[in-house]
C-alpha positions in Angstrom: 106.7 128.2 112.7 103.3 128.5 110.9 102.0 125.7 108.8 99.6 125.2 106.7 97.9 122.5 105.2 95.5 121.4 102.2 93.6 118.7 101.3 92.9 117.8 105.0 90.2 115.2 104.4 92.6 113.6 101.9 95.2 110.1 102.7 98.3 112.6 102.8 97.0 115.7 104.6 95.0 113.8 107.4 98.4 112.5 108.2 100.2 115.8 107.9 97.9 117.5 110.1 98.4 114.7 113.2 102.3 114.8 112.5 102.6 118.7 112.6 100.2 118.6 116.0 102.0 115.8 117.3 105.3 117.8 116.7 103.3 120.4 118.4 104.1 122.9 115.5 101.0 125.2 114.7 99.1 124.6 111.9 95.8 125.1 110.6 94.3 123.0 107.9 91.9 123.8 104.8 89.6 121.6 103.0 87.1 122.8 100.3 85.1 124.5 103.0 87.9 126.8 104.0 88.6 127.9 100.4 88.7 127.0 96.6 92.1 126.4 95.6 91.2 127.0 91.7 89.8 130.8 92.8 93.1 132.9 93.0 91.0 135.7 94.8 89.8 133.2 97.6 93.3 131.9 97.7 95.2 135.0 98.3 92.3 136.4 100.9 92.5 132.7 102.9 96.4 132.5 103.1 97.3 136.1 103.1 95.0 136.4 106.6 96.8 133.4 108.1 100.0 134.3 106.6 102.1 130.7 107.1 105.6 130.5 107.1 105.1 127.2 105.1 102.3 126.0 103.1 102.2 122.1 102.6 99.9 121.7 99.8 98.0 117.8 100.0 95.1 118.9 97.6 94.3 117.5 94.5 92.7 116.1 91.9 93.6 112.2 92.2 91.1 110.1 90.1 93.2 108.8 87.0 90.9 107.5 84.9 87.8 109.9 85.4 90.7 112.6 84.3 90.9 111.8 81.3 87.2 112.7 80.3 87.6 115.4 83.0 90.5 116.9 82.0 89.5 120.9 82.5 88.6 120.0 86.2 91.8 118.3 86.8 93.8 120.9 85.1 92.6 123.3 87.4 92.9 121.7 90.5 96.2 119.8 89.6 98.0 123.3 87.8 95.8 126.3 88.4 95.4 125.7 92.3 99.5 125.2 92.9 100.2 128.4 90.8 97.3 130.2 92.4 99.2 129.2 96.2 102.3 130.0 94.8 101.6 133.7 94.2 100.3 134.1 97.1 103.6 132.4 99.0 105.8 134.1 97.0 104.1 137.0 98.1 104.2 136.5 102.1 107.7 135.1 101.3 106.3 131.4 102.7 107.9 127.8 102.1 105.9 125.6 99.5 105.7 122.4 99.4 104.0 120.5 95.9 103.0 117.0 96.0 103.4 115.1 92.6 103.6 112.2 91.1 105.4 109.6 89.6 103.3 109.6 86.3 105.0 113.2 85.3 107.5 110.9 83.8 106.8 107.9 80.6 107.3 105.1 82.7 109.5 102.8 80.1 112.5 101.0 80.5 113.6 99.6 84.1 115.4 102.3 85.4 115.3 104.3 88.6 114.2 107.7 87.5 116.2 110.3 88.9 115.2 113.9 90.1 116.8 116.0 86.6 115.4 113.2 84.3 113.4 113.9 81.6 109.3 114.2 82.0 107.0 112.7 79.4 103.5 112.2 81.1 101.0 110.0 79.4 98.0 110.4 80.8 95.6 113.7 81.8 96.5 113.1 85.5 100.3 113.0 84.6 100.3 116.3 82.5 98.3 118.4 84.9 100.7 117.5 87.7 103.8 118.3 85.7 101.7 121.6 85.1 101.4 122.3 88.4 105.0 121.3 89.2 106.2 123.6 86.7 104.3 126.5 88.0 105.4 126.5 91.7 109.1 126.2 90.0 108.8 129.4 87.7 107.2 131.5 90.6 109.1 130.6 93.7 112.6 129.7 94.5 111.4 128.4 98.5 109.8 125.2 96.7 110.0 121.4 97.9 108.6 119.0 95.2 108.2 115.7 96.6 107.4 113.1 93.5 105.4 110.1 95.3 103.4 106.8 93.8 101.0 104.6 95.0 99.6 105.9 98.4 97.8 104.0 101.0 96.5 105.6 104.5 94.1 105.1 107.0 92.2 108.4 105.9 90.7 107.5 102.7 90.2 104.3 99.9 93.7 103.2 98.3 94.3 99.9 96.7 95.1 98.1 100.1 91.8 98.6 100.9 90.3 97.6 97.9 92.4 94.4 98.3 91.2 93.5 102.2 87.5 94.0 100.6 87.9 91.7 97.5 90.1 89.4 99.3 87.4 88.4 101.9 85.1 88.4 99.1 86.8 85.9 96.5 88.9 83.0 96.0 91.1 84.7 94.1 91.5 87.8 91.8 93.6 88.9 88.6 96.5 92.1 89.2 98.4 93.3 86.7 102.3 92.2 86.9 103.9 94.7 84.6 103.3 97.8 86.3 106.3 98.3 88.6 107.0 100.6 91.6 107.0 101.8 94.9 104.0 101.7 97.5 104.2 104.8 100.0 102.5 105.2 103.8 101.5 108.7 104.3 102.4 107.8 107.7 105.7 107.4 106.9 105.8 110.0 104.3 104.7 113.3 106.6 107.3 112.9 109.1 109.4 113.0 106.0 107.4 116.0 104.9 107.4 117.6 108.1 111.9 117.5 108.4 111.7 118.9 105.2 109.7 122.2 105.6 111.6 122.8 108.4 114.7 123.1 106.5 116.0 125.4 103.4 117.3 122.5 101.7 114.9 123.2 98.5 114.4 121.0 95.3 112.7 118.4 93.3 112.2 114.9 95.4 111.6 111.3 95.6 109.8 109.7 98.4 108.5 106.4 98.5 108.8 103.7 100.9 111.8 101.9 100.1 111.8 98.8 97.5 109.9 97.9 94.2 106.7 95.5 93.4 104.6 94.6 90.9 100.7 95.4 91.4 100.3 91.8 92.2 103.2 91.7 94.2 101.7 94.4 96.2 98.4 92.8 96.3 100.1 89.0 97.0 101.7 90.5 100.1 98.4 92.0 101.2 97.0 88.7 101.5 99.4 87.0 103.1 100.4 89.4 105.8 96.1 89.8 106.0 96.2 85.5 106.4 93.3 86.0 103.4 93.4 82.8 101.0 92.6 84.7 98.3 94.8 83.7 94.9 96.8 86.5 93.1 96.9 85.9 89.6 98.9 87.9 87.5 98.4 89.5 84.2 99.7 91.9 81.6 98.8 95.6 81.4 96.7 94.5 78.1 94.5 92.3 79.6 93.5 95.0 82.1 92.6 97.7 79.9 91.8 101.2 81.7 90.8 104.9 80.0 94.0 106.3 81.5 97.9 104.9 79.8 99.4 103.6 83.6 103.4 104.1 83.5 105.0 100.5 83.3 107.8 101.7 85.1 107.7 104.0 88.2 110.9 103.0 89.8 112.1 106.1 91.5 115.8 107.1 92.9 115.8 108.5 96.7 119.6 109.5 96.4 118.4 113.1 96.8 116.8 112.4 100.2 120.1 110.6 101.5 122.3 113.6 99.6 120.3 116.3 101.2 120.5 114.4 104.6 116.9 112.9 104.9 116.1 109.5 106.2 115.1 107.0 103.6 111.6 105.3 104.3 110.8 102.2 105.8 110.5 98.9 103.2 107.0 99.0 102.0 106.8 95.7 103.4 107.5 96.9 106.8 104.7 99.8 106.3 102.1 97.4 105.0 102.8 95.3 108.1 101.9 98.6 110.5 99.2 99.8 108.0 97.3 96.6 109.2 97.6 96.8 112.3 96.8 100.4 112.2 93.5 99.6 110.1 92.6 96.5 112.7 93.2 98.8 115.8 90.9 101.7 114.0 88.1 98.4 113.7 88.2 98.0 117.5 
C-alpha cells in the first residue's frame, strides 16, 4: 500500500507520516512546496504521478478567527482543495481520507452529536469544512471522514502550549468554562487513522480522545499535571469575546468507531500526561 499524506508540517500530518513509517507502509508526504492543493491542475499532475492507493489529507486552513475576515482563502483551502483531491482519487480509484471538525455542527444543547446528525456551522471555519466534507461525499464513495476537536501535538502551537507559556508566565489566568468538548493527541489519533485506511470500512467519524472538559478544565489539568501554580479562573463565553461564534457544545459520540470495530482513544487525561513527557523529552 501507497500512502499519501498532506499538510506534513502541520500537528496531524507530522504524526501521520512517523506512524505510516513506523508501520513501515510507504508513503510520501506533501507540503506547500510539493504542490497547491487549491490548483486542480497541480493537484491532478502531483497525485496522478505518485498514484497512492490512499490519500490521507492533514491540510488545511485552521486559524478560526482570522477566517472570518479571510473567508475566500479558507474556502479554498478548506472546500476547493478536498474536492480538487477528490477528483483526482476518484480518478486513480484511491482511498480518501478528510479531516473535519467538530464546528460543522451548532454546538447547542448538551448532547453527544452523533455521525447522521444534523450540521449547522456558525462560523467561516465551520462552513468551509462542511463544504469540503460535502464535496469528497458527492464525488467518491472510498471516503473516511474523521470529525475531530481541539488538537494538541508536538509538531506545531495548540492550546497546551499556549498554556505551559502563560502558566510559567502568570499567577493565574481567565478560560472560558462554557465551551465543552473533547481534547485529541494526534499521536493517538494517526494510529487510529492509519487502521482505518487500511480497511473498506467507509463513512463519516468521530475521533477524539475519550471524555469531556471545559476549556478551563483543560487548562486546570495542564497546570497541575505541569506542577505550574498558575490559577485557572473560569469565565463565560461573553466575557471572552472572539471574531469567530465558538460551538458551546462539541460533545461528540465515538459509537461508530466501536460499531465499525476501531479502538476508542485513550482519556485525554491520559494523553496530556504523555504529551508532557513527550514535549520535556523533545527539551532535552
Amino acid at each position: 500500500m501507497k500512502v499519501l499524506v498532506t499538510g506534513i508540517n502541520g500537528q496531524l500530518g507530522h504524526d501521520v507520516m512517523a506512524e505510516l513509517e513506523k508501520r513501515h507502509i510507504e508513503c510520501i508526504g506533501a507540503g506547500r512546496q510539493q504542490f497547491d492543493i487549491t490548483d486542480c491542475e497541480a493537484v491532478r499532475e502531483f497525485i496522478t504521478t505518485v498514484q497512492p492507493d490512499a490519500v490521507i489529507h492533514c491540510s488545511a486552513y485552521t486559524a478560526v478567527d482570522k477566517a472570518e475576515s479571510n473567508a475566500e482563502a479558507c474556502y479554498q483551502a478548506n472546500a476547493v482543495g478536498p474536492e480538487n483531491i477528490a477528483k483526482v482519487c476518484k480518478a486513480i480509484d484511491a482511498k480518501m481520507v478528510y479531516i473535519s471538525t467538530d464546528y460543522v455542527f451548532p454546538g447547542t444543547g448538551e448532547q453527544f452529536y452523533k455521525v447522521d446528525d444534523s450540521t449547522g456551522p456558525t462560523n467561516v471555519y465551520g462552513k468551509t469544512k462542511l463544504a469540503g466534507e460535502q464535496a469528497v461525499q458527492k464525488l467518491l464513495t472510498k471516503y473516511f471522514i474523521v470529525r475531530i476537536s481541539w488538537v494538541f501535538g508536538k509538531n506545531g502551537n495548540n492550546f497546551v502550549k499556549t498554556m505551559l507559556r502563560l502558566g510559567k508566565e502568570k499567577e493565574k489566568l481567565t478560560v472560558v468554562a462554557d465551551q465543552v468538548g473533547s481534547p485529541t493527541y494526534t499521536a493517538d489519533l494517526a494510529p487510529l487513522l492509519c487502521d482505518m485506511v487500511a480497511t473498506d470500512k467507509y463513512g463519516v467519524y468521530h475521533a477524539t480522545n475519550e471524555g469531556v472538559c471545559s476549556w478551563a478544565e483543560f487548562a486546570a489539568e495542564i497546570m497541575q499535571q505541569a506542577g505550574l501554580g498558575c490559577k485557572i479562573v473560569p469565565i463565560p463565553t461573553r466575557e471572552y469575546p472572539t471574531p469567530a461564534t465558538r460551538p458551546l457544545n462539541s460533545r461528540m459520540s465515538k459509537d461508530k468507531l466501536v460499531k465499525c470495530g476501531f479502538k476508542r482513544l485513550p482519556t485525554w487525561q491520559d494523553a496530556l500526561s504523555r504529551y508532557l513527557k513527550e514535549l520535556d523529552g523533545a527539551e532535552k
